[in-house]
C-alpha positions as CSV (number, residue, x, y, z in Angstrom):
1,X,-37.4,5.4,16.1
2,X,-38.8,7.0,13.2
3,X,-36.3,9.9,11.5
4,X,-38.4,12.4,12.3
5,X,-39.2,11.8,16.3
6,X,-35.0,11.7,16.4
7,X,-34.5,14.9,14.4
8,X,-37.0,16.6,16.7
9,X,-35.1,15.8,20.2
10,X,-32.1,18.6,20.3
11,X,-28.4,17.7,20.5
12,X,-26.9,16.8,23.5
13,X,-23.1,17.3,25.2
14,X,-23.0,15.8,28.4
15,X,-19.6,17.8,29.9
16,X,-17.2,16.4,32.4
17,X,-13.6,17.3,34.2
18,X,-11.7,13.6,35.6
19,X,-8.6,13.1,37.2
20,X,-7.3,9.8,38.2
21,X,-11.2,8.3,38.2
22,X,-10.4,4.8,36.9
23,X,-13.0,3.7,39.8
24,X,-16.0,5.8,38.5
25,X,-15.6,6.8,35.4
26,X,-16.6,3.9,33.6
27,X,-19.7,3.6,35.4
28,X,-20.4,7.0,34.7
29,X,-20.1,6.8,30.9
30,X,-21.9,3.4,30.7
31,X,-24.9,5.0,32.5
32,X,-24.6,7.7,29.9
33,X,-24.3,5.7,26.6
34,X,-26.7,3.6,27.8
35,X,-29.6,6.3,27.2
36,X,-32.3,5.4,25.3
37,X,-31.4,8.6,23.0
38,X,-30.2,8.7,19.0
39,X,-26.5,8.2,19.1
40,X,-26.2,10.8,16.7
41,X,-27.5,13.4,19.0
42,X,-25.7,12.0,21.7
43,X,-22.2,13.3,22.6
44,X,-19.8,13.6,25.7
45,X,-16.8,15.9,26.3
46,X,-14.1,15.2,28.9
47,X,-11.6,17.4,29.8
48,X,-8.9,15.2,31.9
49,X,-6.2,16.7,33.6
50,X,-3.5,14.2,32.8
51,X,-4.6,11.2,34.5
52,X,-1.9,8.5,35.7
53,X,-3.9,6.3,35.9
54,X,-6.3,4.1,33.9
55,X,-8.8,6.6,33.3
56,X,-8.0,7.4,29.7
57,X,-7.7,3.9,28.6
58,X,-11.6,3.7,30.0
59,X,-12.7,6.8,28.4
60,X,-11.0,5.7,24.6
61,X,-13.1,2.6,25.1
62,X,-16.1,4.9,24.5
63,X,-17.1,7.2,21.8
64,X,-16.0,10.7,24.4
65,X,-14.0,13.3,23.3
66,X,-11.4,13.7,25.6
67,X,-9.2,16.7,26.1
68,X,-5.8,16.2,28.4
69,X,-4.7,19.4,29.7
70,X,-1.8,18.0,32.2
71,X,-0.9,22.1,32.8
72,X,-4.6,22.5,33.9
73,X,-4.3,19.5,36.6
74,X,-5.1,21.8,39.6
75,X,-7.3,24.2,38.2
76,X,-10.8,21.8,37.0
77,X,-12.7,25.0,36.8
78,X,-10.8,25.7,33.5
79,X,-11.2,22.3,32.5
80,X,-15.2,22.6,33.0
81,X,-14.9,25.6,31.0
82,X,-13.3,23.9,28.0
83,X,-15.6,21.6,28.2
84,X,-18.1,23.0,28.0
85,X,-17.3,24.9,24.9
86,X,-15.4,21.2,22.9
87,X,-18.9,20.4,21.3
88,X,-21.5,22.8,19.9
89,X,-24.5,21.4,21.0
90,X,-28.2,22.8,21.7
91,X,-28.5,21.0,25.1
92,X,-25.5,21.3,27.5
93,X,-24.9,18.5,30.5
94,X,-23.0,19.5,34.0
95,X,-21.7,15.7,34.7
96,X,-19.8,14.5,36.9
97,X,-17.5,11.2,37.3
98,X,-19.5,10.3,40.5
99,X,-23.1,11.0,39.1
100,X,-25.1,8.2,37.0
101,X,-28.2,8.6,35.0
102,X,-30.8,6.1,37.2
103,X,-33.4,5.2,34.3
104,X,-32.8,4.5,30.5
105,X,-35.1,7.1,29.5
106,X,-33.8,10.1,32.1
107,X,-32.2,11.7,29.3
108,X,-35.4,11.9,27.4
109,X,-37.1,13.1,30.1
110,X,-34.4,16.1,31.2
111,X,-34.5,17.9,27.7
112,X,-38.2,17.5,27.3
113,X,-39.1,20.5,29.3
114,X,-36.9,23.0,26.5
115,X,-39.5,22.7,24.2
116,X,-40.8,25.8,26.5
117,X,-39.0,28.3,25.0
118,X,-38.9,29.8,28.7
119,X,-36.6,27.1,29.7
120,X,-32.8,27.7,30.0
121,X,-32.1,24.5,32.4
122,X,-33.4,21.4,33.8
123,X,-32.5,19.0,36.6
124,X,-33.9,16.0,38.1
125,X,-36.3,16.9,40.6
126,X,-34.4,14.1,43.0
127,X,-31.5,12.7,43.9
128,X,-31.7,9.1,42.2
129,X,-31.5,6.0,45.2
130,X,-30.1,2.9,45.0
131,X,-30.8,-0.2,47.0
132,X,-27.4,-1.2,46.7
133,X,-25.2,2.1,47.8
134,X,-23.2,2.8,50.9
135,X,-25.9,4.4,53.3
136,X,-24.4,7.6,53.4
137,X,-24.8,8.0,50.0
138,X,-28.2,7.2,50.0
139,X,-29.0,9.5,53.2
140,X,-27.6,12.6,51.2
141,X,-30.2,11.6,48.4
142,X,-32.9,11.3,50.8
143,X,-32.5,14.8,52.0
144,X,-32.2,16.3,48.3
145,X,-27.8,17.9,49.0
146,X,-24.8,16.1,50.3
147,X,-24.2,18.7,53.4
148,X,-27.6,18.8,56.2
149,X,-26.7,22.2,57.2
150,X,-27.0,23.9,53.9
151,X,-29.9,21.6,53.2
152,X,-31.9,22.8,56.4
153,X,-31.7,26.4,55.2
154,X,-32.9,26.3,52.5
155,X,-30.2,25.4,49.8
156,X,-31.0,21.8,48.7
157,X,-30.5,21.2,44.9
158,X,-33.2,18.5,45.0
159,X,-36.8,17.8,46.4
160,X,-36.4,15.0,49.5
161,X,-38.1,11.9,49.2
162,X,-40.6,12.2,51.7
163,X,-42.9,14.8,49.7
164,X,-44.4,15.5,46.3
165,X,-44.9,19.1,46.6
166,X,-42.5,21.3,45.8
167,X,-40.8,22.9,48.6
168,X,-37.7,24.6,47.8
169,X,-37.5,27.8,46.7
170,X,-38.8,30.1,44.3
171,X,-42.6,29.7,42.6
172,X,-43.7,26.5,41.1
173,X,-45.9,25.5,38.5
174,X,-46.8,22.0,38.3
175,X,-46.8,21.0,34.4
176,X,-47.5,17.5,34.8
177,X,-44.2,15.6,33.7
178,X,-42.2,18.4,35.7
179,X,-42.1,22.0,37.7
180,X,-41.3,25.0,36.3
181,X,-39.7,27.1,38.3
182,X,-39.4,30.9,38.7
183,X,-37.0,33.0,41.1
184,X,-36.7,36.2,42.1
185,X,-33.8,37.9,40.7
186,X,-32.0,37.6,44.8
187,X,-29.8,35.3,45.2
188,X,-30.8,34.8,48.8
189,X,-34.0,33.5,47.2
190,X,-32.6,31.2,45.0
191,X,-32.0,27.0,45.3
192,X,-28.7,25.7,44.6
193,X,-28.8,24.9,40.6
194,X,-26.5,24.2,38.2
195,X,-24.1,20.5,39.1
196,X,-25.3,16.8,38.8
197,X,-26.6,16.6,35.8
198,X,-27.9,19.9,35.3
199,X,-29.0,20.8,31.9
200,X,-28.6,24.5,30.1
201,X,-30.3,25.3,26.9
202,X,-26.5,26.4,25.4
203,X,-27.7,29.5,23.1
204,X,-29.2,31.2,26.6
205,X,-26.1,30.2,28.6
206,X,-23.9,32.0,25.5
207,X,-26.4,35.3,25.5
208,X,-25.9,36.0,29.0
209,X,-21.9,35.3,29.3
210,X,-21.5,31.5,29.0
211,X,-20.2,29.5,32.3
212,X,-16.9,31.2,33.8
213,X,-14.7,29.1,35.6
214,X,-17.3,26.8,36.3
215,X,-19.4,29.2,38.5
216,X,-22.5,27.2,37.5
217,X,-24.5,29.2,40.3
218,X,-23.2,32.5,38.7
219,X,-24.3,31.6,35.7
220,X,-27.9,30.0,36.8
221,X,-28.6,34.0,38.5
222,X,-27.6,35.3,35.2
223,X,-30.3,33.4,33.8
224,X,-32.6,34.6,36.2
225,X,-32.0,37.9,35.6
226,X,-32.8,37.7,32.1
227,X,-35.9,36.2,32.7
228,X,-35.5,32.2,32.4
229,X,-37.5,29.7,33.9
230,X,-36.3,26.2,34.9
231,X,-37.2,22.8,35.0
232,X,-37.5,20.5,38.2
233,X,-38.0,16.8,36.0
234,X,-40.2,14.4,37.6
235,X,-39.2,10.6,36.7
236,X,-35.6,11.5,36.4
237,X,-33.2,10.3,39.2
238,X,-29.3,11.1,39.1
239,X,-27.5,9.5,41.7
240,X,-24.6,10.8,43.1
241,X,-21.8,8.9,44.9
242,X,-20.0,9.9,47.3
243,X,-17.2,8.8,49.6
244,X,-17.4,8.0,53.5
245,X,-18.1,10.5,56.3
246,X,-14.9,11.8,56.7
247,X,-14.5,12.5,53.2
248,X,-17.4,14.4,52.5
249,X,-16.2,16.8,55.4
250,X,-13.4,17.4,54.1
251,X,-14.9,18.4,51.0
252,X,-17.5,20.5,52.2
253,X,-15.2,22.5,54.8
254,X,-12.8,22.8,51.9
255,X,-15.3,24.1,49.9
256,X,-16.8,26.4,52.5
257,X,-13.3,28.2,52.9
258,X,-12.4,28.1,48.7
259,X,-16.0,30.1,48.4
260,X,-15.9,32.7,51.6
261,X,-16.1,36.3,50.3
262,X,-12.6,36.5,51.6
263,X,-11.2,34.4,49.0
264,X,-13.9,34.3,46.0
265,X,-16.5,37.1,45.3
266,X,-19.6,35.6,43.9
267,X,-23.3,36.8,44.4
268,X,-24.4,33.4,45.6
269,X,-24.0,31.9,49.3
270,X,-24.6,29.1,50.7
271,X,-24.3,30.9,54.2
272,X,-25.2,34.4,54.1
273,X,-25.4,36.2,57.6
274,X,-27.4,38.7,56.4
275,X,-30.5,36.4,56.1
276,X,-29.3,33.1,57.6
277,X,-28.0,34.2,61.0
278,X,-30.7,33.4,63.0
279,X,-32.2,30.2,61.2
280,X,-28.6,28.7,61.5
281,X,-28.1,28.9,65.3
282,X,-31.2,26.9,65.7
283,X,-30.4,24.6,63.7
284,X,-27.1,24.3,65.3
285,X,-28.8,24.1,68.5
286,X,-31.3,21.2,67.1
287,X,-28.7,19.1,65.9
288,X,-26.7,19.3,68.9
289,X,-29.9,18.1,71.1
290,X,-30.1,15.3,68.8
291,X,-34.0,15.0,69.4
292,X,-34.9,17.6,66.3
293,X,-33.1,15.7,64.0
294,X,-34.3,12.2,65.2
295,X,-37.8,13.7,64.4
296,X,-37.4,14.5,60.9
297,X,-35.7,11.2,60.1
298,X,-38.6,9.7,61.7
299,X,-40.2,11.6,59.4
300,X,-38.7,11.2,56.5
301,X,-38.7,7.2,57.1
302,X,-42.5,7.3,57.6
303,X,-43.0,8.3,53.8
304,X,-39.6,6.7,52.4
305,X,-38.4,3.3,54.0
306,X,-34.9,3.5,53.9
307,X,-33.1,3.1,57.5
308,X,-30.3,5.6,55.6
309,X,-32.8,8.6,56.9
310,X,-31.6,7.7,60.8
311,X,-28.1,8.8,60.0
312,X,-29.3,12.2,60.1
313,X,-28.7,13.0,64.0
314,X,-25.0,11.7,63.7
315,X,-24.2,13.3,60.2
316,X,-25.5,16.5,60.9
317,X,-23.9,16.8,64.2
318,X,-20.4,16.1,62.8
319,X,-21.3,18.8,60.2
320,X,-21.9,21.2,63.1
321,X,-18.7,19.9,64.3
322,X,-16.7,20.4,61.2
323,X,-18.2,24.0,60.4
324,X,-17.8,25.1,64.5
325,X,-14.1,23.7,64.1
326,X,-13.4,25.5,61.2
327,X,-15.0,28.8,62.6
328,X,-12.8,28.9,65.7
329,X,-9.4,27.9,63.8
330,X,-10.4,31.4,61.3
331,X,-11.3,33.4,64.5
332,X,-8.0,32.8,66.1
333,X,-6.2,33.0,63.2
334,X,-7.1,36.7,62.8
335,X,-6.6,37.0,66.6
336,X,-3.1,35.5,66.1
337,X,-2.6,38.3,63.2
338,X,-4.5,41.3,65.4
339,X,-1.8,40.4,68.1
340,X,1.1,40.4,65.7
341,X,0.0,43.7,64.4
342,X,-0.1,44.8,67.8
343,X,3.2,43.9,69.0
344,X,4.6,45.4,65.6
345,X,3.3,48.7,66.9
346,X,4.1,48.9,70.3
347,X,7.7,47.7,68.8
């Protein structure tokens, strides 16, 4: 590579939190360092939160920065946030121990959209697939998000494989190598950006606030309303592991109750009754007939071969499942404390 095609590409900080992630971890770095990108211009920040395990031995093997913040162990948003700031670099990278860059030149291809100056960040336009990966894992890719519900109204964070066009939201314009994308400044209009690789052009993050506590949706609608565009990158797969069925409802449900507007105020939802109501009680009603769902994994199968597509009856119906369980337990917990309140008065 001659020295001026490597002074031209921009600097790179690919950012990550880890805690205990002796299985992943290594993986994750590997797939980074293994970009076919200058080395110079090629840097990653980790901000652990006192691992116990081997995970800083794996990450010392590397050229990472690492950052232990033991008092910080149950609060990653912080540790995102230094992160984040621990390199100055032009090009920002939301990374995670789980997610690994699929082809050698992916890193090449994510930061060539900034040379629109429009651009503030850039993602792969799919979840990468591997052969090789627990089905699951490969299902979620399939249908662009790890949770079905979310992703059948409207909030995947990647195209599915079974089309070409794009058909998320907000206006696309197809340059060739990738789309760029325009939203409205609503965050009911808006796809799910920001995690897994998601690249921000770091002097437009900094103009409009920076990322707080890791609200990487926040910060993507800040973006918006200043104007940016963004980048969905054709050719440029991350993959993103995940653990079994059970697992990944936890998460999600956990999730789902850590970002209700009774414990976090934030513009965006995943779920907003406002606009969703209606859309999401027939898709409830879909996935509990089973025969919707069958459909678009036939679907889906016809244009993408993977037999991981016919898990979507079963997963999405234990995602009603979860979400309906976790709806009743919140209705009669503020039963339980209308009653109390009741018999305080009568008292």
């Amino acid at each position: 590579m001659t020295t001026a095609a490597t002074d031209s590409l921009p600097s790179v900080c690919f950012c990550l939190v880890s805690y205990n992630d002796e299985k992943v971890i290594g993986d994750a770095l590997a797939s980074i360092f293994s970009q076919d990108y200058p080395p110079v211009k090629l840097n990653v920040c980790i901000a652990d939160g006192g691992s116990t395990d081997r995970t800083l031995e794996i990450i010392r093997q590397t050229k990472a920065t690492v950052i232990s913040r033991p008092d910080l162990k149950e609060q990653p948003h912080l540790r995102g946030d230094l992160a984040m700031s621990c390199i100055p670099s032009d090009i920002l990278i939301s990374f995670s121990a789980d997610n690994r860059l699929l082809e050698p030149d992916a890193l090449r291809k994510l930061v060539a959209p900034f040379a629109d100056p429009e651009i503030a960040g850039a993602g792969s336009w799919r979840y990468g697939v591997r052969k090789g990966d627990p089905a699951l894992c490969r299902y979620y890719a399939l249908i662009g998000g790890a949770d079905p519900i979310a992703v059948a109204l409207g909030k995947a964070d990647r195209l599915p494989h079974d089309t070409d066009r794009w058909v998320l939201r907000g206006r696309a314009e197809d340059k060739g190598a990738y789309f760029k994308i325009s939203f409205e400044a609503d965050p009911a209009k808006v796809s799910t950006l920001g995690a897994n690789g998601f690249a921000y052009r770091k002097a437009y993050l900094d103009a409009v606030g920076g990322m707080k506590d890791s609200r990487h949706l926040e910060a993507c609608l800040r973006l918006i309303e200043a104007g940016y565009k963004f980048a969905a990158v054709k050719g440029c797969h991350v993959v993103h592991l995940h653990g079994d069925l059970w697992a990944s409802l936890k998460r999600r449900v956990g999730w789902a109750q850590l970002y209700s507007p009774q414990n976090l105020t934030r513009s965006y939802r995943v779920y907003d009754p406002k606009t969703d109501r209606l859309r999401l009680a027939l898709l409830t009603l879909g996935f509990l007939t089973f025969l919707v769902p069958w459909l678009r994994a036939f679907k889906g199968w016809l244009r993408y071969r993977d037999p991981a597509w016919f898990l979507h009856p079963v997963v999405g119906f234990a995602f009603v499942a979860s979400y309906g369980s976790m709806v009743v337990r919140q209705l009669a917990h503020k039963f339980k404390s209308r009653l109390g309140e009741l018999c305080r008065c009568a008292n």
